[in-house]
C-alpha positions, 0 to 999 in steps of 0.5 A: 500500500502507497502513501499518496499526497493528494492536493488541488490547486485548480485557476482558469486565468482568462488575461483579458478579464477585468478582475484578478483572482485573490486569497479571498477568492479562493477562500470563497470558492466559488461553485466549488468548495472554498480553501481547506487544508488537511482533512477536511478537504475529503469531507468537503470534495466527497460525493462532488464531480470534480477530479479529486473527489474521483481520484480519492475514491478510486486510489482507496479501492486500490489499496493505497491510503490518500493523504490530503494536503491543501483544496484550493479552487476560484471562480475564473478571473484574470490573472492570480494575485502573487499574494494568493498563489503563494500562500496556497504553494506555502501551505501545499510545500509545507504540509508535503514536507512534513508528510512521512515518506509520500511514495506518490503526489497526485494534483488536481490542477487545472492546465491554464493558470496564470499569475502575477508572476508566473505566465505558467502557473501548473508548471511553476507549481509542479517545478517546486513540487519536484525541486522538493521531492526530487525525481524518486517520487512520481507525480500525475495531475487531472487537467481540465479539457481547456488546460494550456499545457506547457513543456515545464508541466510535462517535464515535471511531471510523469502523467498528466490526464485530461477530462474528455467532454465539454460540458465537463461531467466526467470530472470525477471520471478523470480522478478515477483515470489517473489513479489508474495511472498512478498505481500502474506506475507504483506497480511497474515501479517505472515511468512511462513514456512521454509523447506531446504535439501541439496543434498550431490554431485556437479553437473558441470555447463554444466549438469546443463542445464534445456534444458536437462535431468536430470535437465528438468524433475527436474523442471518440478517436482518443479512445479508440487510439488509447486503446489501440496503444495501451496508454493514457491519451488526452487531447486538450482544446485549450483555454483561448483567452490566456495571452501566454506563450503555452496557450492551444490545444494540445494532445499527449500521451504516457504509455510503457510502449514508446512505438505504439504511443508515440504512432497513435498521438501523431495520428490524433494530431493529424486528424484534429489538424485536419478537422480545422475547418470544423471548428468555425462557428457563428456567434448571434448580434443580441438583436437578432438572437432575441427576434429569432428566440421570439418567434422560435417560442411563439410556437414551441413547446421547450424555451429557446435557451441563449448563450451569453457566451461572452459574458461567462464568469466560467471563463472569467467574465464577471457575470454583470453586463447587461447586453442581453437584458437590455435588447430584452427589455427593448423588443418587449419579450415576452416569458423570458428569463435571464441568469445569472446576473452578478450584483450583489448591490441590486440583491441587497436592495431586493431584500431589504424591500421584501417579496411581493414589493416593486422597486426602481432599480439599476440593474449590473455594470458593476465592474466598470468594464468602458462602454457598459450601462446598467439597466434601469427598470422598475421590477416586482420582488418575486422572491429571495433566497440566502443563495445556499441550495444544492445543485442536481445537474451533471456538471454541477451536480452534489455542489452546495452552492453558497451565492449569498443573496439572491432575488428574482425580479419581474419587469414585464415579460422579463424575468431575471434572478440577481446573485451577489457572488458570480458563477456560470448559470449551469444548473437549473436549481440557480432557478428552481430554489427560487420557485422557477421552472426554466422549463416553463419560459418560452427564452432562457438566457444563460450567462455560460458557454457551453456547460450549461448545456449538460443541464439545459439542452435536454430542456430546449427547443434551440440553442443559440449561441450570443456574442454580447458585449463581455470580457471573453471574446467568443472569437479569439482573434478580436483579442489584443494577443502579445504573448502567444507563440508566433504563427498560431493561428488565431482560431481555425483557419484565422490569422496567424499571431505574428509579434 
């Protein structure tokens, strides 16, 4: 039996954003559980789909003994204040150091974390992690499918695994996948071969998509591949909002036959080569995609549900602008609902004047973004909640979220939920604790990418894709890049980046 350390440290750092991430950030948590060192990270990750819940699970049935370290996890935001990345790297080196005799590290990592600091901030902590253990210890890390990974996350490590769909709900599955690899190295008592290529575009989150091509018959692909060479394959799409050098997609590899592995990940990277062309997209002008929602439910039965893809605080957008709402309000829509809108300011003001009240009220813009207004609208107080519910869909499902105060306010035919403490609406309980059924609006607007889609598309007539005015721009190639690696292009068959 192995005495593995096991810790998380997991950021999505879009450059661009308006706002950085904090100790206090982490300490909240967002959607997930906040810091936690020691052994209350198993009590708070158990029965959760998130990779260190998985992986905890599957390395006991093995016979092995985890070991918790440190639980560290924000809401995606812009880069990671030096203050916070070090104070978790303190306590990670520091709770390892004194752990009797590891035989093993398991990280649930993220892949596209950057610092104040550090443009690579998974390889920078994987470099401490071996400068302190030395390469005696094998180290493997879950990523996230949008991880940007490095040359220092591979060197540092001896295997790294990414999730597979997008929406993510095999997080969990992806812990279970790399403790199979790790107690396959423990038992063989070797390291694996390691096998990377990269792929010279980026691809926009909402192509990314493993619920449709190209990105599904991708991974049917990978594990066919992995099969085919008895090995762990992943292929990553790539966080497109991250303005360093490692940013793309990239598909590697870890196997113990060098041939076999290193013949399927060349033909991986040809085939999504040559899917390019596939991963182009259309993104809706919010006039248009409120007309065309509008006429779509005049006769449907399920709502049309609209992405406000550029406004997702999944991918570092702050949850506040206030695009969508306001071409709602001004085509008079009718049964629509819209969330969830981050303004803690607009939330407290809902309870102080209680259920059932109307206020005049100035609804987000409340990071300052240039060019964004808040809009102003007299709206009836249909109900509060403390933010505290647990939520049942398959990405966030087993996640108690805690989003502090809440309030669904009605103007007109326009419904929209307030929360103080940003995530991705990407799970019907934001609505349902509130008394509201998305499945009986006629339009749904959700400030998500593509996540949502795990909860919302069995429920929808159509999905339209929206790119309103936000932080995270839907084509990566509107983005001011300096950082990127000359010649890749940016987005499929886009521009290559030249410095």
């Amino acid at each position: 039996m192995a005495r593995i350390a096991v810790a998380t440290f997991q950021h999505e750092t879009n450059t661009f954003a308006p706002s950085p991430a904090t100790m206090a950030d982490f300490i909240a948590g967002g959607g997930w559980p906040g810091y936690c060192t020691g052994e209350t990270v198993f009590e708070r990750v158990a029965g959760t789909n998130i990779p260190i819940a998985g992986f905890v699970e599957e390395i006991r049935r093995l016979g092995h003994s985890p070991v918790p370290l440190v639980f560290a996890n924000a809401t995606p935001s812009a880069r990671v204040e030096t203050a916070a990345f070090e104070r978790v790297m303190a306590d990670l080196l520091r709770f390892l150091s004194s752990m009797p005799g590891p035989d093993a590290i398991y990280l649930d990592l993220h892949g596209a974390m950057v610092t104040d600091a550090h443009d690579d901030g998974e390889g920078e902590c994987l470099r401490r992690i071996r400068a302190l253990v030395g390469d005696r210890i094998p180290i493997v890390a879950s990523l996230d499918l949008h991880a940007n990974v490095s040359a220092q996350m591979i060197a540092a490590s001896d295997g790294l695994v990414a999730f597979r769909t997008y929406p993510h709900v095999d997080m969990a599955r992806t812990g279970w996948r790399a403790a199979t690899l790790l107690d396959t190295i423990l038992a063989r008592g070797e390291r694996p071969a390691k096998e990377i290529r990269r792929l010279d575009f980026l691809i926009p989150l909402t192509s990314q998509c493993t619920l449709i091509e190209p990105a599904a018959g991708l991974y049917d692909a990978l594990a066919s591949a992995e099969e085919a060479c008895g090995g762990w394959l992943s292929m990553a799409t790539g966080f497109p909002a991250a303005d360093v050098e490692c940013c793309g997609p990239s598909i590697f590899g870890y196997g113990f036959d060098a041939r076999a592995l290193a013949n399927e990940v060349d033909a991986l990277a040809a085939r999504a080569s040559a899917a390019e062309a596939g991963f182009r997209t259309e993104f809706l002008a919010p006039d248009r995609a409120i007309a065309e929602a509008a006429t779509i439910a005049r006769t449907a039965h399920r709502p049309v549900v609209l992405a406000d893809t550029q406004d997702n605080p999944g991918a570092g957008g702050n949850g506040d602008t206030t695009g969508i709402l306001a071409e709602l309000v001004a085509q008079d829509a009718q049964r629509a609902l819209l969330g969830l809108l981050i303004d803690p300011a607009a939330a407290a003001r809902a309870h102080e004047a209680g259920p059932g009240a109307t206020i005049d009220v100035a609804l987000g813009a409340t990071s300052g973004l240039p060019g964004h207004r808040p809009v102003e609208l007299r709206a009836e107080i249909l109900a509060l909640s403390d933010g505290a519910f647990l939520c049942t869909g398959p990405f966030y499902g087993g996640s108690r979220m805690t989003l502090g105060p809440m309030a669904a306010l009605r103007h007109r035919g326009v419904t929209v939920v307030v929360a103080s403490r940003k995530v991705q609406a990407a799970d019907q309980e934001m609505f349902r604790h509130l008394g509201l059924d998305p499945a009986a609006f006629g339009i749904v607007v959700l400030k998500s990418s593509v996540h949502f889609r795990a909860h919302f598309q069995p429920i929808a007539e159509r999905v339209l894709v929206v790119a309103a005015p936000g932080p995270m721009a839907a084509d990566p190639a509107m983005l001011s890049w300096r950082g990127l690696r000359p010649g890749i292009r940016l987005g499929p068959l886009g521009p290559p980046f030249m410095r």
